[in-house]
N, C-alpha and C positions, 0 to 999 in steps of 0.2 A: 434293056438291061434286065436281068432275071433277079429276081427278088425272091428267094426262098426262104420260107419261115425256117429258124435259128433250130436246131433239134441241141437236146440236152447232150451230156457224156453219155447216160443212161440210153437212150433212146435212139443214140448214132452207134452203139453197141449193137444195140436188138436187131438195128436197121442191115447193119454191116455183117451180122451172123443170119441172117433171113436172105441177103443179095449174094451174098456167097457160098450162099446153102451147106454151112457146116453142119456140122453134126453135132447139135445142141441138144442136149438131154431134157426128158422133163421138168429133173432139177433147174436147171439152168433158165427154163424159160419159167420156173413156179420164183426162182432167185431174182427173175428180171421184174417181172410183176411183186414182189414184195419193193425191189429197190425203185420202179418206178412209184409206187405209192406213199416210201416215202421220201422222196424227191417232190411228188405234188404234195405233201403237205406240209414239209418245212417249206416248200414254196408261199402258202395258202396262210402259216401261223407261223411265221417266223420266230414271233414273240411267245412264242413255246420252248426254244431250245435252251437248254439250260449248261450254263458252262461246265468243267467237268472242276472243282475247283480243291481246295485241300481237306475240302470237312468229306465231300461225298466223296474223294479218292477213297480219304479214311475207310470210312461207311464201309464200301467195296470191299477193300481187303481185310476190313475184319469179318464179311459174309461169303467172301471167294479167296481169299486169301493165302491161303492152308491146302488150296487144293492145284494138286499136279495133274498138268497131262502132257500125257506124250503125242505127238500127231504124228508119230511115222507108225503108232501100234494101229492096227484094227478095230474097226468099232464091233461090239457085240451085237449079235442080232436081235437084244434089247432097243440098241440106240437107232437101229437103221430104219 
């Protein structure tokens, strides 16, 4: 019987875009390694994650709240 270690969502992604040799950008592999890091460490400190709950929604929208964006416009070559 084959017994292979269990790979995360993260990590059967990376696998699956590296065996089928797409064409993954640097973004995409700088995106992988941010999201596998943090998948190890709500792994490692679970009792870190903080619910999202009605005071810190508050909070949010009264510091992002007010602001629009569009995502079909283009980013300035400030933002890139």
């Amino acid at each position: 019987m084959n017994y292979s270690k269990p790979t995360s969502p993260i990590t059967g992604i990376h696998a699956r875009n590296e065996s089928e040799r797409t064409d993954a950008s640097e973004n995409d592999l700088e995106l992988y390694e941010f999201l596998k890091l943090l998948e190890d460490d709500i792994r490692s400190n679970p009792e870190k994650l903080v619910a999202l709950d009605s005071t810190l929604l508050a909070r949010l929208d009264s510091l992002i709240g007010g602001i629009e964006v569009d995502i079909n416009s283009p980013l300035s070559s400030n933002d890139e």
